[in-house]
Structures are given as structure tokens and as C-alpha cells.
C-alpha positions in Angstrom: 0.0 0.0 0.0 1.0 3.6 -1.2 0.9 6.6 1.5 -1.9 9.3 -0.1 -3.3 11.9 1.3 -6.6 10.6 1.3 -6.0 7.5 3.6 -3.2 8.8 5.6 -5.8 9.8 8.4 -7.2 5.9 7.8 -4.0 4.8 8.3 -2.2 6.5 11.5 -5.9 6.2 13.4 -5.9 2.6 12.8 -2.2 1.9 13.7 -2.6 4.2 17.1 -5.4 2.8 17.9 -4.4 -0.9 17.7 -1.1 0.4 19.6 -3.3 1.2 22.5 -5.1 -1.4 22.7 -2.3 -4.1 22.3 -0.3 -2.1 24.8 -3.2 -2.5 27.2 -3.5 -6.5 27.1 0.2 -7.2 26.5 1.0 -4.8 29.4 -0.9 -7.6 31.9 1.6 -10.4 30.4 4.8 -8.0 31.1 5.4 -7.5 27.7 6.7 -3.7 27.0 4.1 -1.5 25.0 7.3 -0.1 23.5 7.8 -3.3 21.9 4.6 -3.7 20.4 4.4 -0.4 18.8 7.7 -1.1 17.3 6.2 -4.6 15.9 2.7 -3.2 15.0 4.5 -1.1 12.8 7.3 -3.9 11.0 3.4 -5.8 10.8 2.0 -2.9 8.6 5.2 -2.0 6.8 5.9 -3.2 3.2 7.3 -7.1 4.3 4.4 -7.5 6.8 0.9 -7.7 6.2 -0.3 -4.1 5.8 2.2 -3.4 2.9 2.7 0.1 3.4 5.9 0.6 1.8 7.6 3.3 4.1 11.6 4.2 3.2 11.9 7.6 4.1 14.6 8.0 6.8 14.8 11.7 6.2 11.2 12.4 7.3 11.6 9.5 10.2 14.7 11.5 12.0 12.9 14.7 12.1 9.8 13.1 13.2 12.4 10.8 16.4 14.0 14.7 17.0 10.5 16.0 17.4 9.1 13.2 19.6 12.5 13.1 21.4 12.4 16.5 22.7 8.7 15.6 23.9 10.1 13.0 25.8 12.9 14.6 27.4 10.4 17.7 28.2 7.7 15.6 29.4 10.4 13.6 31.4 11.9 16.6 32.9 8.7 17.9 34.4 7.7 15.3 35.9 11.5 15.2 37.4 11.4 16.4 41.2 15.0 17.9 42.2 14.5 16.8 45.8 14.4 13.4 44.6 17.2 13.4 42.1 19.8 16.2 43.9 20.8 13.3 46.6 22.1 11.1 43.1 22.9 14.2 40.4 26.7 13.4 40.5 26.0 9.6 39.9 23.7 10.1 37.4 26.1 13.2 35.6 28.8 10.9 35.7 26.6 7.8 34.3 25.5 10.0 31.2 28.6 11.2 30.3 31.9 8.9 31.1 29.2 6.2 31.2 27.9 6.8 27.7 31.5 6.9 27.0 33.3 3.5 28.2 30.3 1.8 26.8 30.7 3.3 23.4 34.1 2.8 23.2 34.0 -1.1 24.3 31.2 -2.1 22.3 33.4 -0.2 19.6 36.4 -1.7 20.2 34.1 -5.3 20.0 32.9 -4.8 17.0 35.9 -4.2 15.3 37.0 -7.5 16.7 34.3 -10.1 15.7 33.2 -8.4 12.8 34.9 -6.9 9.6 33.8 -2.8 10.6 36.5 -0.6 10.9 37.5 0.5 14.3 36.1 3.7 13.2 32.4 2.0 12.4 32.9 0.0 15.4 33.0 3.2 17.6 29.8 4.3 15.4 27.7 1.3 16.5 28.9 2.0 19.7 28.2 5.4 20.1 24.4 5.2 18.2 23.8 2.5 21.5 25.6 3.9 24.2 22.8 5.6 25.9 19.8 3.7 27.7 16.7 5.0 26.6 14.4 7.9 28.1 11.2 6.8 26.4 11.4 3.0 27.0 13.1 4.0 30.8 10.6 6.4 32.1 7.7 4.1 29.9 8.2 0.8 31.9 9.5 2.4 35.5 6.2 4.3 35.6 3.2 2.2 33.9 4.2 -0.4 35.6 5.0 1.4 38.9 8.0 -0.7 39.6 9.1 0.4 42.9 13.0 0.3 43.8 14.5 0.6 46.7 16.3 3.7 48.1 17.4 6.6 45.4 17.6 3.9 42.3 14.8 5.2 40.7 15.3 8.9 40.7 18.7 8.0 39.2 17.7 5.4 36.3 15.6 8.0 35.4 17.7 10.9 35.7 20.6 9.1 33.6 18.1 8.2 30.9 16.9 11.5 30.6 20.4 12.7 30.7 22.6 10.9 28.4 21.6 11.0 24.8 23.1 14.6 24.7 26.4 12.5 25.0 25.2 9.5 22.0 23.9 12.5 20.0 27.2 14.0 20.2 29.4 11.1 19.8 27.2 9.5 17.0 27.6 13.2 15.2 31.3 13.0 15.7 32.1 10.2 14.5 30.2 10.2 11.4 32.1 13.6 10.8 35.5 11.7 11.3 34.2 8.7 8.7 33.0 10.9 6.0 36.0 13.6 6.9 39.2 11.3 6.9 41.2 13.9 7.4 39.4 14.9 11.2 40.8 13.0 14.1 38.9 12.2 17.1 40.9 14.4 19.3 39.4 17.3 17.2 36.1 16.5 18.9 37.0 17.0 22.6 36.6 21.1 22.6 33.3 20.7 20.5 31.9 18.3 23.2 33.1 20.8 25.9 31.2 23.6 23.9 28.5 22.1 23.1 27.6 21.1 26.4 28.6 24.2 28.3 26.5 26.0 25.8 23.4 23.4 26.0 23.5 23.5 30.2 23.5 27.4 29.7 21.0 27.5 27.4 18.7 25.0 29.3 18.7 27.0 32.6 18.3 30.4 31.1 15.3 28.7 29.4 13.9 26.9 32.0 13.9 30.7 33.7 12.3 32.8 30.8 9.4 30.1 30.7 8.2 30.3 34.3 8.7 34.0 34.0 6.8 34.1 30.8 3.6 31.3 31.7 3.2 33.6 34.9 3.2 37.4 33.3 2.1 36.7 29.9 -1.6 37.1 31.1 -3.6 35.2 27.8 -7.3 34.9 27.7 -8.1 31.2 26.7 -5.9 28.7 29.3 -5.7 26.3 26.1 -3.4 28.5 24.7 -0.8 27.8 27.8 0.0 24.3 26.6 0.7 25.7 23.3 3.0 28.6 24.4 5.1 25.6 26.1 5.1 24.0 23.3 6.5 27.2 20.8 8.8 27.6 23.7 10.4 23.9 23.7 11.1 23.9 20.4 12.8 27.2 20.5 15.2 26.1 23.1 15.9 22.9 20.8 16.5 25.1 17.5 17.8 28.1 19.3 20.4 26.2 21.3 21.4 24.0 18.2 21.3 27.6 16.2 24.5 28.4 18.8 26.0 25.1 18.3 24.8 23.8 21.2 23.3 20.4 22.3 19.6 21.0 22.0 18.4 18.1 23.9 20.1 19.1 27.2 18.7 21.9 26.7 14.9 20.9 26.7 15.5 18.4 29.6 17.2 20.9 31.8 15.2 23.9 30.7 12.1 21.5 31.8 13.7 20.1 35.0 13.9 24.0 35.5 9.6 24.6 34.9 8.9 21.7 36.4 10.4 22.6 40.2 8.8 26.4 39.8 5.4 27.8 40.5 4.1 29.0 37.4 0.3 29.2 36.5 -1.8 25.9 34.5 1.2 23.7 36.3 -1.4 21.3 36.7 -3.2 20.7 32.8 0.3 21.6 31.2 1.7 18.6 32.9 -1.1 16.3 31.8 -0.7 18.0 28.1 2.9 16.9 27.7 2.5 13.1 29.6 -0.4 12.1 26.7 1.8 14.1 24.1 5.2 12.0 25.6 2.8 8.9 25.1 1.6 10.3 21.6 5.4 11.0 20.9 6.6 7.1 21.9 3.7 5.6 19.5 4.5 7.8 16.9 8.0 7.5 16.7 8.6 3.5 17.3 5.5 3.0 14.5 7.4 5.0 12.3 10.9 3.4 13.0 8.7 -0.3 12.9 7.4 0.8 9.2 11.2 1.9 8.2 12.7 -1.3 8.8 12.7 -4.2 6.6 12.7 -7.6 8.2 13.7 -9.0 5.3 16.9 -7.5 4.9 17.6 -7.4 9.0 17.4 -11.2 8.5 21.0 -11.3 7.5 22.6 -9.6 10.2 20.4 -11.2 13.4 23.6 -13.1 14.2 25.7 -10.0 14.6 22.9 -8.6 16.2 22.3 -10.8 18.9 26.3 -11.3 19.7 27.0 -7.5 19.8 23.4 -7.1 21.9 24.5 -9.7 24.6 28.0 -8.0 24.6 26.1 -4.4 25.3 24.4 -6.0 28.0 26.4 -8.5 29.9 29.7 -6.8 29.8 29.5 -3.1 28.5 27.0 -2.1 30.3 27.7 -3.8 33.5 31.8 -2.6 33.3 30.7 1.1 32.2 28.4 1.2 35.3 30.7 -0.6 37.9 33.7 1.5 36.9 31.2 5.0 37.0 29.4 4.3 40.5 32.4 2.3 42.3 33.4 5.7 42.8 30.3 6.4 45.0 30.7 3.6 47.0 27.6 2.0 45.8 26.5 -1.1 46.4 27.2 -4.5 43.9 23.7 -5.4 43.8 22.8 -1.8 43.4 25.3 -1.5 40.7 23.9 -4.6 38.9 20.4 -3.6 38.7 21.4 -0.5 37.4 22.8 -2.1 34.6 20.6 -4.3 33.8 18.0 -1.7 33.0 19.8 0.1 30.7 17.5 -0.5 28.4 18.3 0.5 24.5 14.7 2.3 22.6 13.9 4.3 19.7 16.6 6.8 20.4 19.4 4.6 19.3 17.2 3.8 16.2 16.8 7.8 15.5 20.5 8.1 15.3 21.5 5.0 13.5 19.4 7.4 10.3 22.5 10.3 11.1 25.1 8.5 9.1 22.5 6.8 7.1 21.5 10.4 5.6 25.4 11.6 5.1 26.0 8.0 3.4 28.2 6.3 5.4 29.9 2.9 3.9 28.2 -0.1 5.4 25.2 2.6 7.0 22.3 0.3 6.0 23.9 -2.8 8.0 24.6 -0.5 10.6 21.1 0.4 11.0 19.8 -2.9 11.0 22.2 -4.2 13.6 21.0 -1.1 15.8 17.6 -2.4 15.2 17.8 -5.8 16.5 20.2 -4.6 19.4 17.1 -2.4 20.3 14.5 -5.4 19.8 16.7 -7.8 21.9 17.5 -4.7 24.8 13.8 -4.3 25.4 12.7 -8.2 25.3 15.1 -9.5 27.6 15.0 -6.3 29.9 12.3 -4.7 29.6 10.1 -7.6 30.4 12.4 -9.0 33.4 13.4 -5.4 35.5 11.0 -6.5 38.4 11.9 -10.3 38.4 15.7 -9.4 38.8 14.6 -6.5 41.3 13.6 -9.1 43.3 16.4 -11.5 42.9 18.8 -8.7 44.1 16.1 -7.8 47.1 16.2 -4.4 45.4 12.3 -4.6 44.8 9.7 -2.6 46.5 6.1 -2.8 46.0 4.7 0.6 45.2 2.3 1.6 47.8 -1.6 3.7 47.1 -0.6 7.4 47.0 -4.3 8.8 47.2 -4.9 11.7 45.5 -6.4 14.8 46.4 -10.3 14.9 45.9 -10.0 18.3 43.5 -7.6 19.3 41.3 -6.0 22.7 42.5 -4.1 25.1 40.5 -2.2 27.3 42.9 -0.9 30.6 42.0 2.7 31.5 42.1 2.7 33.3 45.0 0.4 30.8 47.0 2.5 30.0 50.1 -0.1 27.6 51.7 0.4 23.8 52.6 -2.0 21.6 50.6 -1.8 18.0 51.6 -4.1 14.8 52.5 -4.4 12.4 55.3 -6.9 9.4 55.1 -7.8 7.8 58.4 -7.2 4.0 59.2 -9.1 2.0 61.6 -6.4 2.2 64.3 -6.4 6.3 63.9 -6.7 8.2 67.0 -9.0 10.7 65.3 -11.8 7.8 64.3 -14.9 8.3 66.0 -13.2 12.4 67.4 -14.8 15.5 66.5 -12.5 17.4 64.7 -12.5 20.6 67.9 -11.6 17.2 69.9 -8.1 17.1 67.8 -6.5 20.3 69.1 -5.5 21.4 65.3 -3.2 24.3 65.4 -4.4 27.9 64.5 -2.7 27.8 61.7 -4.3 24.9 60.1 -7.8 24.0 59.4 -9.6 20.3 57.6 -11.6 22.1 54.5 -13.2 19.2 53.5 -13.7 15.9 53.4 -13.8 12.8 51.0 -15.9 10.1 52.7 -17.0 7.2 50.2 -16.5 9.7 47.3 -19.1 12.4 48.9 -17.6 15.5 49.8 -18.2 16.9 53.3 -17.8 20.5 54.3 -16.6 19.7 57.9 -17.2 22.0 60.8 -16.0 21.5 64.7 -18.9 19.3 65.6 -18.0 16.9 62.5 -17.3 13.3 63.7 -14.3 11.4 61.5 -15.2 7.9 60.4 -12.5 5.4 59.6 -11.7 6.0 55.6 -12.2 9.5 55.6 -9.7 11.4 53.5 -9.1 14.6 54.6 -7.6 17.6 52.9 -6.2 20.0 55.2 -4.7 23.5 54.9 -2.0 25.0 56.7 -0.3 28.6 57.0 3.0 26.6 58.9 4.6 23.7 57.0 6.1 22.6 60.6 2.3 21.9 61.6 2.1 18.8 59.1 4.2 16.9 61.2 2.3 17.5 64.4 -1.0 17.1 62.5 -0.1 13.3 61.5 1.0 12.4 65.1 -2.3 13.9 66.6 -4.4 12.2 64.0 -2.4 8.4 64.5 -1.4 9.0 67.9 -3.5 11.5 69.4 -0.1 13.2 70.2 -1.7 17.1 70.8 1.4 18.6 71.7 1.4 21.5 69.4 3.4 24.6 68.8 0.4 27.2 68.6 
């Protein structure tokens, strides 16, 4: 089948929606939706059954740049710097002289066991070096796999982190193949630059749009998400405009947003998690209807020897040698590289020296592609089987959620937070005057079997009851929580 513009809406409609609904079936067997977009997409494509002959590579990197910077956006906001300052130099170091050992042994491997140049070996390793932000933050979350101590904060932080360094490296290294007469040295001030520049960049960003979302004033709140969106892209181009890296850029300029006040936090947060999922569909359907199975037949071997080399020695020796400097511990250290889970991202970039021509660049890509297939089968399907092997595992616990959804202005300085009642609370069966509360805090309201209650002094708790509570004093919360479990009343008033 021939793309047209008359069934191109047919088409995408039918593929996203058989993504969702596949994801949402295979997800209960512990089989990644990443992996099923990718497939759903090699099943339409011109060697599966749909036919849809797809060999564009040109429109399918801009469309992985576009859907990358989503992700690493997306990823960023939802990135809390309370959780990820106690691990930011474990996670800097993983994305950078991380991404770096494992380019440069899976490299050096290549070159070994196969007839690729040292130089294309380095290339292969470089496009894989980085563990993937989509298929990372995809699996951690959806299938709220909950890790012990600060592991999760920094898989995620790495992930979002260290494709500036595979972008790079992938770049330069394609420069030094098609440019014999550029040496690998050359490339150490352009990193340098391009990162200084990109971390600048980011945070200046990150700045202007909270200042911007809070004074810009519009009329319709639809247009907020928009305005973040005109604004994320301009970082990207802007900062690549100064030779900079443009994804460190989005993901620092939204780790920046994220951990400000600024007005519509709320909805523009939603907005980019359902455009990050649109993003992920988008981009591993397109990358599923650019390969051809057919010709990746040839090259599974290679594949599958330089994918179990990635994961049971790079990986592992890039990750012991970066954290053995932190003191962390070996089962710690061997989790962490077991997910290091390869996604579209390696895919985007195995199109760079594709595009410029590269010798040998369509067995490159291939290879990449079954690296990717086998990294997210064997991984992502087994993170919380060996999470429990290493007793690393921890099962994610209800967070209940607050009854309404509040959008608090910048300058709100109010504590917002919930407390729900168990059967052995002091407070069950206590009218609320009977608690003692502090001045500074008061119980607006009530969630009790999904009816909302307007409480007053004379208002007797029942076991269940969530309550939302205000207070001018974030040192009352504290004292709150004892008086309500222990009927501790010793407040500071």
C-alpha cells in the first residue's frame, strides 16, 4: 500500500489505535508497549501484512528529534529535584563517562568479531551507548515498579540525561568517517562547547518560561500548553542555532519549569504526559514501518552477539567502573545495569550516518535495530523479576490523590496536603474541635465514600475518611499526622 493523502488519516488512526489497545492487554503479560508499537509497525510496513511501503529516513529522524524532545520535556517535568539532587553526580557521571566506556567497548568489539573498521565500530557503539528515556521512564512508571532507596530517581535521571552524549558522539564520529582527514581528538573542545552551551541555554530557558507562563496574562488557558510547546522547540533550535546540544537543553530547561510555580502547572503537565505517550507511539511506529525484516534477517547473528555484549559486559563494566566511585553497592550497581534499556533513540540516530551515506550505513542500521528489539525483550520484560532477585524490589504503595484538582498561584504559600484515616487512627470516632489542630491549620473538606463533606468543629471522623487540610505553617504537618495516628496534641500554637 501507497501513502496518499486521502487514507493517511485511515491509516495512522488505525495503527494508534491498535497500539493502544495491544499495549493495554500485553502490558498484563509484562510484555513492554514499547515493543509492540515497534512490531505493529514492521506488521503494517511493506514485508508485513499491511504493505505500506515506508523508506523515508529523512522524514523519520525529524519526526524521532521531534518526539525526542517531547520525551525529554515531558520527562523533565515530571523530574522532582529533591528526589534526584541526593544522586545528580552519579547520574552526571553515568551519562557522560558512562555513555563513554560503553561506546568505546562495544566499539572496540565490534571491530574484533566483525569486519567494521574501528572507526564503524565506535559508530555502533556510540548510536547504543545511551539507555533510553522513552522506554526507561515508559516501563519504570506504567508499571509502577518500585526500587529501593534513590535507584529510581537516578535510572531515570541518567536516561533523561545521556543521549546529549550519544547524540554528540554519533555526530562526531560520522564527521571523522566521511571527513578522513578529522581526528577524534578534534572533537574533545566541540563536546566541551556544546555542552557548556546546552546546560546554559537549558537554565536560562527553564527561567524565561516560568517568567513568561506567569506574566504573559492570555485569555483562553488552552493557549498555555501551546505557548510551552512554541517555547520547547525554541530552546531545541535556538540552542542548536548556537551550536549547542539542543536536547540538554529541553530536559534541563524543563527540570527547571517543572520545580517552579508558574500558573496551569497542573493541565500543562497532563498535556505533555499524553503528548510524551503520543510521541513514543509515533515515533517507534514509524521506525517499525522503516525497517525491513527481510533485509535485517541477515545480520540477526551479529545482532544478537553484539546485543548480549552491550548488556552483559558493556553495560555492566561502564556502570561498575562510574558508580564504584560512589561507594555504591554491587547489587545496586547490577540492577542498574541491567536496565539500561536501548529504545527508539538509538534507532533515531543510527538514520545520522545513514543520511550523510556512510559505507556499510544500512547494515549498521539494522544491527542497531535488533540490538534495540533484543535490549527491550530481555530487559524490559524481566526489570521486576531481577529487582527481586537482588532484594532491590519494592512494591509501590496507594498514594491517594487529592479529591479536586487545585491550580495554585505563584505566589500561594499555603500547605496543601491529604491524610486518610485508618481504623487504628486516634481521630476515628473524634470530632475534629476534639483534635486540638493548630491555629494555623484548618480540615476544609472531606472525602468520605466519594461524597464530599464541608466539615465544621462538631463533625465526627469515620475510619476512611480522606481529609484535605490546609496550613499557613509547613512545621504543623508533622504535628498534625501524630495527633491524628497517635493522638499526640502537643502542638506549637
Amino acid at each position: 500500500m501507497t501513502i496518499t493523502a486521502e487514507n493517511i488519516l485511515l491509516i495512522t488512526s488505525v495503527l494508534l489505535l491498535l497500539s493502544i489497545l495491544a499495549s493495554k492487554t500485553t502490558g498484563k503479560l509484562g510484555v513492554p508497549s514499547l515493543i509492540i508499537f515497534l512490531v505493529i509497525g514492521m506488521l503494517a510496513g511493506s514485508d508485513g501484512i499491511g504493505g505500506i511501503y515506508f523508506n523515508d529516513s529523512n522524514l523519520a529522524q525529524s519526526l524521532g528529534i521531534i518526539a525526542l524532545a517531547f520525551i525529554l520535556f515531558s520527562g523533565g517535568l515530571g523530574t522532582k529535584w529533591e528526589s534526584i539532587k541526593p544522586v545528580f553526580l552519579q547520574g552526571f557521571v553515568l551519562s557522560t563517562l558512562g555513555v563513554f566506556l560503553t561506546a568505546v567497548c562495544v566499539g572496540l568489539f565490534v571491530s574484533y568479531v566483525t569486519n567494521f573498521s574501528v572507526t564503524e565500530g565506535l559508530l555502533i557503539g556510540a548510536i547504543v551507548s545511551s539507555t533510553d528515556a522513552a522506554a526507561v521512564f515508559s516501563i519504570l512508571r506504567s508499571k509502577n515498579i518500585g526500587l529501593k532507596g534513590n535507584l529510581r530517581p537516578l535510572l531515570e535521571l541518567e536516561s533523561g540525561s545521556n543521549d546529549p552524549m550519544a547524540y554528540f558522539l554519533t555526530i562526531g564520529i560520522t564527521s571523522v568517517i566521511i571527513n578522513g582527514d578529522t581526528s577524534l581528538v578534534s572533537l574533545v573542545p566541540l563536546f566541551f562547547s556544546q555542552m557548556i552551551i546546552g546546560a546554559i541555554a537549558g537554565y536560562l530557558m527553564g527561567k524565561i518560561m516560568t517568567l513568561i507562563l506567569n506574566k504573559i496574562n492570555l485569555d483562553y488557558e488552552g493557549l498555555y500548553p501551546v505557548l510551552t510547546l512554541a517555547l520547547t522547540f525554541f530552546t531545541y533550535s535556538f540552542t542548536d542555532f548556537l551550536n549547542g546540544n539542543g536536547f540538554l537543553a529541553v530536559y534541563l530547561s524543563a527540570i527547571i519549569l517543572g520545580n517552579s510555580n508558574f500558573i496551569h502547572k497542573k493541565s500543562i503537565i497532563r498535556f505533555y504526559d499524553g503528548q510524551a505517550w503520543l510521541m513514543q507511539i509515533v515515533m517507534f511506529l514509524t521506525l517499525g514501518l522503516l525497517v525491513f525484516p527481510k533485509q535485517m534477517m541477515p545480520f540477526i547473528g551479529t545482532g544478537l552477539l553484539i546485543a548480549v555484549f552491550l548488556i552483559f559486559v558493556a553495560r555492566p563494566f561502564a556502570v561498575f567502573i562510574c558508580l564504584s566511585l560512589f561507594r555504591t553497592k554491587i547489587r545496586e550497581m547490577t540492577l542498574i545495569s541491567w536496565v539500561g534499556l536501548r529504545g527508539a533513540v538509538p534507532i533515531v540516530f543510527a538514520t545520522y550516518p545513514l543520511l550523510k551515506g556512510v559505507e556499510n550505513s544500512d547494515i549498521i542500521f539494522n544491527i542497531v535495530f535488533f540490538i534495540v528489539l533484543s535490549s527491550v525483550l530481555l530487559q524490559g520484560t524481566t526489570i521486576p523479576l531481577v529487582s527481586k532477585i537482588l532484594y532491590l524490589y519494592k512494591p509501590e504503595k496507594f498514594k491517594p490523590k487529592h479529591p479536586l484538582e487545585i491550580e495554585l498561584s505563584e505566589n500561594f504559600k499555603n500547605e496543601i496536603f491529604e491524610i486518610e484515616l485508618l481504623k487504628d487512627s486516634y481521630a476515628v470516632g473524634k470530632m475534629i474541635f476534639n483534635l486540638n489542630f493548630p491555629k494555623s491549620s484548618l480540615i476544609v473538606l472531606i472525602n468520605r465514600d466519594d461524597k464530599f463533606i464541608t466539615p465544621n468543629g462538631r463533625t465526627v471522623l469515620e475510619k476512611g475518611d480522606k481529609l484535605l487540610i490546609m496550613s499557613d505553617n509547613k512545621n504543623d504537618r508533622q504535628y498534625i499526622i501524630q495527633s491524628i495516628n497517635n493522638g499526640d496534641l502537643s502542638f506549637s500554637s
